[in-house]
Z-matrix of the N, CA and C atoms (Angstrom, degrees):
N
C 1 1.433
C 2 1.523 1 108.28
N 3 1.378 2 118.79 1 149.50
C 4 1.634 3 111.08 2 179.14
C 5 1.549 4 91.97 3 -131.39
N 6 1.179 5 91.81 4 163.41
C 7 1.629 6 110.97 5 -159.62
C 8 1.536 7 116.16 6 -128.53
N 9 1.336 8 160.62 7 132.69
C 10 1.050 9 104.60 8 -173.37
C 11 1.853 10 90.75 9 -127.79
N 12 1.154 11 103.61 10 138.20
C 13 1.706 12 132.65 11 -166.07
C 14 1.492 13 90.83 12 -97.79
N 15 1.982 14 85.37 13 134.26
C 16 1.852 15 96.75 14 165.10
C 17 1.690 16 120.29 15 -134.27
N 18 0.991 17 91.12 16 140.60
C 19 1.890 18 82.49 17 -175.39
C 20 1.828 19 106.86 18 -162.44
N 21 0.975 20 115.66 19 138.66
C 22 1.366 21 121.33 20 -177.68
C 23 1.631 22 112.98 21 -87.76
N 24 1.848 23 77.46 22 169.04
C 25 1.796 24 88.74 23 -169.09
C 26 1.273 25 85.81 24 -171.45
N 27 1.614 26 101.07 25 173.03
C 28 1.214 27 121.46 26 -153.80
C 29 1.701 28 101.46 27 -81.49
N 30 1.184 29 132.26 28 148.16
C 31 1.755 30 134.05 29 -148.27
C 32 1.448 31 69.69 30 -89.86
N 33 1.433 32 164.70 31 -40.26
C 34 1.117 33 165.47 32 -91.98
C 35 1.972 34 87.99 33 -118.73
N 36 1.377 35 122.97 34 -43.71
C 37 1.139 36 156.77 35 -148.29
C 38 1.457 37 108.31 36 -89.41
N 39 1.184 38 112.27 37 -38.64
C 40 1.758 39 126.06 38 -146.87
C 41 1.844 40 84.61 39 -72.33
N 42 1.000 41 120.34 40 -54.75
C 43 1.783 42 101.03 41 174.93
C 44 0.819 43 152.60 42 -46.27
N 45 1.703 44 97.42 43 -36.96
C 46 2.156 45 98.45 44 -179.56
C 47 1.579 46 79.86 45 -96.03
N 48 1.441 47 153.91 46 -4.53
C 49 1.312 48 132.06 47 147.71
C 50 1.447 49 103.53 48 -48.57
N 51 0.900 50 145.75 49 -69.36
C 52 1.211 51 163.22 50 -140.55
C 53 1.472 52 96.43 51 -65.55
N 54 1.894 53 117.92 52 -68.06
C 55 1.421 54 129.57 53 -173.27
C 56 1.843 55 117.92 54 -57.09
N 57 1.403 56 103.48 55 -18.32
C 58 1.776 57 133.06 56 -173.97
C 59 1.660 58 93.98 57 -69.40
N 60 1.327 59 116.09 58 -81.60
C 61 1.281 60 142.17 59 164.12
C 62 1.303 61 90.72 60 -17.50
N 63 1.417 62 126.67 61 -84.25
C 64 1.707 63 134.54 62 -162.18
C 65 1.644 64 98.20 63 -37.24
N 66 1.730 65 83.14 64 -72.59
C 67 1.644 66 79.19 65 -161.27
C 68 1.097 67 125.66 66 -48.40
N 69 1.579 68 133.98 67 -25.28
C 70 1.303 69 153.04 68 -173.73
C 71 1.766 70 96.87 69 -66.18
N 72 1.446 71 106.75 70 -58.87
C 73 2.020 72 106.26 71 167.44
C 74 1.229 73 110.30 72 -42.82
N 75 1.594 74 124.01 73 -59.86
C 76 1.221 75 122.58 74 -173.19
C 77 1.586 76 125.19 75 -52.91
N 78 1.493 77 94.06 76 -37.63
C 79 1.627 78 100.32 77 160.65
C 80 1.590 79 144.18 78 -111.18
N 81 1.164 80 84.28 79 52.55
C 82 2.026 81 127.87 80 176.85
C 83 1.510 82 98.53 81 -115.91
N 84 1.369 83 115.23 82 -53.68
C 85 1.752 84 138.60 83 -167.17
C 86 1.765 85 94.47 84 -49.80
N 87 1.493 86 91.05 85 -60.17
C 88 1.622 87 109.98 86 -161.50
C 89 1.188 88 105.45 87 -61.65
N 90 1.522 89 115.70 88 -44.64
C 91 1.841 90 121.64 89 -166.01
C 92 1.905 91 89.40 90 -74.32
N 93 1.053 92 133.09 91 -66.96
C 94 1.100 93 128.50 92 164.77
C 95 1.389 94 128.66 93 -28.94
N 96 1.377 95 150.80 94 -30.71
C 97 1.287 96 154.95 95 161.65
C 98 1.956 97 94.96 96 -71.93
N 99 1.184 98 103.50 97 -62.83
C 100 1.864 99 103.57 98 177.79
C 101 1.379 100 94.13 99 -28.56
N 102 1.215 101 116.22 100 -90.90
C 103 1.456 102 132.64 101 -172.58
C 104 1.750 103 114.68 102 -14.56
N 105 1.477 104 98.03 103 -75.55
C 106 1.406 105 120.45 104 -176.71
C 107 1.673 106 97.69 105 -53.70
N 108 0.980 107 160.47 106 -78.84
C 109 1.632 108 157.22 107 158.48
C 110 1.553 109 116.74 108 -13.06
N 111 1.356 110 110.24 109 -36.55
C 112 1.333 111 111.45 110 171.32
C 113 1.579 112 99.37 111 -92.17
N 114 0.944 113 141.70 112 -35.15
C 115 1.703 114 131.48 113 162.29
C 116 1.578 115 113.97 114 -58.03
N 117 1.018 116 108.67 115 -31.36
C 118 1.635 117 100.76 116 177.93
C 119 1.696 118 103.74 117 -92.49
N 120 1.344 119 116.13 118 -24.59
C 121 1.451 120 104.07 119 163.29
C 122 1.661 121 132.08 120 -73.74
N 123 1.445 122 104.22 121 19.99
C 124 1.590 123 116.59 122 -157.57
C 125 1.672 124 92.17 123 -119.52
N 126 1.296 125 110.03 124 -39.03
C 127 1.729 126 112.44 125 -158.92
C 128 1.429 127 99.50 126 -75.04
N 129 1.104 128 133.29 127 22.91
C 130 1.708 129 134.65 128 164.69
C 131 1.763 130 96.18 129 -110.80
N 132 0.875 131 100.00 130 -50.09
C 133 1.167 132 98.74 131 -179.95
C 134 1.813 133 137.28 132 -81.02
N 135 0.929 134 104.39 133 2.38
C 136 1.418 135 119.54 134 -177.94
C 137 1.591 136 138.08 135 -60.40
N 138 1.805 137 103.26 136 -25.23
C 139 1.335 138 134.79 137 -163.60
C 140 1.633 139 112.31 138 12.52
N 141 1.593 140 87.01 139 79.57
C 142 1.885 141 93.99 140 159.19
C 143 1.419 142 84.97 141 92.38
N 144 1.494 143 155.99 142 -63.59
C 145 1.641 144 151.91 143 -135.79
C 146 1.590 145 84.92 144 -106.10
N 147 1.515 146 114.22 145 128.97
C 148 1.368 147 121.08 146 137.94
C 149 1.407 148 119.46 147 -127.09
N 150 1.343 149 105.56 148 48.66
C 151 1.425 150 99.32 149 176.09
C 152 1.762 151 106.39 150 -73.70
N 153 1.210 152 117.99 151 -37.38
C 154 1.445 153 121.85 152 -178.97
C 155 1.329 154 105.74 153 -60.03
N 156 1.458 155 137.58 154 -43.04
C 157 1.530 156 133.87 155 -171.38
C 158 1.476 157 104.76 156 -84.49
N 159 1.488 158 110.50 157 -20.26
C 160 2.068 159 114.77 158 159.79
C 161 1.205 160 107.85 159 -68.16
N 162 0.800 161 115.16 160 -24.06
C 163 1.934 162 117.52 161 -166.99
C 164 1.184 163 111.04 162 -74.89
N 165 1.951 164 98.45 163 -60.56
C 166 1.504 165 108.26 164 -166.88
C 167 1.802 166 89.07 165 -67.01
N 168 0.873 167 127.09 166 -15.49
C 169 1.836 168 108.79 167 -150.92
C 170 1.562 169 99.59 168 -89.95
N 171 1.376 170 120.78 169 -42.21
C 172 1.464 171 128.77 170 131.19
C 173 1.488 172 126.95 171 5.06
N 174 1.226 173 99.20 172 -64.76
C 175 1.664 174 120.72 173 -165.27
C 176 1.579 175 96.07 174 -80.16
N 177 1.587 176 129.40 175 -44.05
C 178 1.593 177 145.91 176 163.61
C 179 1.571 178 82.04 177 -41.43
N 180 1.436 179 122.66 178 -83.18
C 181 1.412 180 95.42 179 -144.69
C 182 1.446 181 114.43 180 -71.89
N 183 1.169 182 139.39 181 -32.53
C 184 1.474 183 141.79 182 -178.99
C 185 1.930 184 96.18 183 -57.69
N 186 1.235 185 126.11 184 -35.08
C 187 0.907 186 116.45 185 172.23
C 188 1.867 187 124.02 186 -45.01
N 189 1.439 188 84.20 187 -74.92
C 190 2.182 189 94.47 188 157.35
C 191 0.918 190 105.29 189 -83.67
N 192 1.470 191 148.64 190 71.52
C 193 1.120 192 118.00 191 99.59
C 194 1.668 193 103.44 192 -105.33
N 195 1.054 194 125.54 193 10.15
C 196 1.276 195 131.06 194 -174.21
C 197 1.756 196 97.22 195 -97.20
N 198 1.119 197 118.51 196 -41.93
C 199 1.443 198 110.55 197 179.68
C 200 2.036 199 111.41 198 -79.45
N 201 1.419 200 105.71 199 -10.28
C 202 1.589 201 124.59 200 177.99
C 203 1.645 202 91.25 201 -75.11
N 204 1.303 203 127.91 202 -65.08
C 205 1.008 204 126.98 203 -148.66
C 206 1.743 205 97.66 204 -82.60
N 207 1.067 206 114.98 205 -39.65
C 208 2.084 207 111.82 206 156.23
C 209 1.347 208 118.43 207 -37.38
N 210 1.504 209 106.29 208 -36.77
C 211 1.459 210 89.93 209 -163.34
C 212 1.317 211 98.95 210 -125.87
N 213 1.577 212 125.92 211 50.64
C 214 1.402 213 154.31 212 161.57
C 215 1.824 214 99.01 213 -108.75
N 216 1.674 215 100.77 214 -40.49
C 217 1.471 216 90.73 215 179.85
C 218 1.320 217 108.01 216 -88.16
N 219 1.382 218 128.43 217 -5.58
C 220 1.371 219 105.88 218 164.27
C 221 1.474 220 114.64 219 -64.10
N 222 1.290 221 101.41 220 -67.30
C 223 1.555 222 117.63 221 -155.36
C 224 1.419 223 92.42 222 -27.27
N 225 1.769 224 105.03 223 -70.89
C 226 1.841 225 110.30 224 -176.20
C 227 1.557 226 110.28 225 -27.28
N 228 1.373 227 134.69 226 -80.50
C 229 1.387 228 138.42 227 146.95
C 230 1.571 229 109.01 228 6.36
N 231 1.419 230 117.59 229 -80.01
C 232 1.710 231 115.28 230 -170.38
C 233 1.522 232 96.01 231 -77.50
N 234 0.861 233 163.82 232 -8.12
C 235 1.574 234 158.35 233 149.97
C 236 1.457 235 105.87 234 -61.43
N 237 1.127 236 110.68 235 -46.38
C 238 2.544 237 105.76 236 174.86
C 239 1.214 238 75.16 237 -52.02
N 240 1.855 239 119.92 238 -91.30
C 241 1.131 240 144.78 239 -152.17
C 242 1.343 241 109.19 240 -29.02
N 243 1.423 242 127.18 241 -14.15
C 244 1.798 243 124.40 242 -163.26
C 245 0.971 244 85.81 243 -107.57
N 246 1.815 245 129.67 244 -62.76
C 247 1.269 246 136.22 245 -152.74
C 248 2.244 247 102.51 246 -74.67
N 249 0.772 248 99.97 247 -22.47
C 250 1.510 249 90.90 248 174.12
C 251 1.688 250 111.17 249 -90.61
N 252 1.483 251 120.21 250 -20.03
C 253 1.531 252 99.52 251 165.12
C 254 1.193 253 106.30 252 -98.62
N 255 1.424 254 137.56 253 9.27
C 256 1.286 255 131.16 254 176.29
C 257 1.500 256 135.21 255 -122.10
N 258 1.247 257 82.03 256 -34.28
C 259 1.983 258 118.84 257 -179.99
C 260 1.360 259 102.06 258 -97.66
N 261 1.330 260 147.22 259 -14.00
C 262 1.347 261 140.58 260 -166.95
C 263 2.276 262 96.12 261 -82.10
N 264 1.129 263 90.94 262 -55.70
C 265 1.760 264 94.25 263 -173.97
C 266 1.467 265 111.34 264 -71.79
N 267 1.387 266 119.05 265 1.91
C 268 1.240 267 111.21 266 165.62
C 269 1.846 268 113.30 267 -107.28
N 270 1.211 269 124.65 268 28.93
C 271 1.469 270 117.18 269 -169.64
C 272 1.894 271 97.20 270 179.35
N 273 1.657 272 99.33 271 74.13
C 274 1.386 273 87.29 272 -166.29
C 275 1.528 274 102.48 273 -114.59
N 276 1.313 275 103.99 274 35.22
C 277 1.774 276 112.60 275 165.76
C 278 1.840 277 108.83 276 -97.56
N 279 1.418 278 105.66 277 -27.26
C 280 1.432 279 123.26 278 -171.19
C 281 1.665 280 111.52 279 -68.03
N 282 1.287 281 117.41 280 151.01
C 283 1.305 282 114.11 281 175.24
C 284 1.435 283 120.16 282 -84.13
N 285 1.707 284 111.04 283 123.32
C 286 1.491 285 140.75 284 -159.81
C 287 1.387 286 82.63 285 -30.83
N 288 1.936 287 107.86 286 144.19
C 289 1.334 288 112.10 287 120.91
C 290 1.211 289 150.24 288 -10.79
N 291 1.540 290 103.50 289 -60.27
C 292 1.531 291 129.30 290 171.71
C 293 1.424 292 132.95 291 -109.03
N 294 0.994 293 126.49 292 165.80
C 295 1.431 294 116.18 293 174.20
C 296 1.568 295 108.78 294 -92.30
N 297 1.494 296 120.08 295 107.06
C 298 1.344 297 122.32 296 -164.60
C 299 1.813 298 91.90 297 -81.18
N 300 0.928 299 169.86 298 -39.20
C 301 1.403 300 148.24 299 106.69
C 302 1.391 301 135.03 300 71.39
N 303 1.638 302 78.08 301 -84.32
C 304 1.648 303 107.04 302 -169.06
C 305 1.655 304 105.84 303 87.78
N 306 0.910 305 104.86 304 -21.86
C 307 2.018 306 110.32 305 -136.68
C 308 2.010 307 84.22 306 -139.34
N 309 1.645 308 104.35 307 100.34
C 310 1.305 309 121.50 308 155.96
C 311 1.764 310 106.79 309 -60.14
N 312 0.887 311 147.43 310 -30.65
C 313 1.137 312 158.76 311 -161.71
C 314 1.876 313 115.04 312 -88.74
N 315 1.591 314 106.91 313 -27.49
C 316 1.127 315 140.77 314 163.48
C 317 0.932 316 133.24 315 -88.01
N 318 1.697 317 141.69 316 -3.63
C 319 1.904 318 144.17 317 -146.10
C 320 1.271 319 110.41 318 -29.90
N 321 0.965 320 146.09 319 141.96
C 322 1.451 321 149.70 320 157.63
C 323 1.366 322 92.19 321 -69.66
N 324 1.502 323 98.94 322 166.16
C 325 1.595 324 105.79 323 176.02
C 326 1.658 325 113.79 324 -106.52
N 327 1.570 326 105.50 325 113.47
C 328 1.434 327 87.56 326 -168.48
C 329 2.083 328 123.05 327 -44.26
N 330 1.520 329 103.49 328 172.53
C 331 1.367 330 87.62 329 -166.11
C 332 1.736 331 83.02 330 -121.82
């Protein structure tokens, strides 16, 4: 099940969050290609049973879609991250990007 969790940090931050995330896709991508090579190195060998090359191929896709759904949370991530150094000075009746705050517990009052 995925969930999706929110919590702030310093805008200073939002990148190597961002690069964490990546690399974590990138190495879903990787375990997934491993996988998939050893499933296609199995289907000669299988005689008559592919439940093992169903299995592993299985395991390929849960792999991407796990690195799909990483790098859905980037994009979202670099889209705040664009629209608040770029999009913030063009729409300054709208409610911040960010929580100028810090402190949910605190709201600023929009201005």
């Amino acid at each position: 099940m995925r969930v999706k969790i929110s919590y702030g940090t310093d805008i200073k931050n939002v990148p190597s969050i961002a690069t964490k995330l990546g690399d974590n896709a990138v190495d879903e991508i990787k375990t997934a290609l491993n996988i998939l090579h050893r499933a296609i190195e199995c289907i000669d060998d299988c005689n008559e049973d592919y439940s093992l090359v169903l299995e592993q191929l299985a395991g390929v896709s849960e792999k991407l879609k796990q690195a799909d759904l990483a790098m859905e949370d980037i994009h979202a991530i670099l889209v705040g991250l664009n629209n608040y150094y770029i999009g913030e000075n063009n729409v300054p009746n709208r409610r911040p990007t960010v929580d100028p705050g810090g402190n949910p517990a605190n709201p600023q009052p929009e201005q």
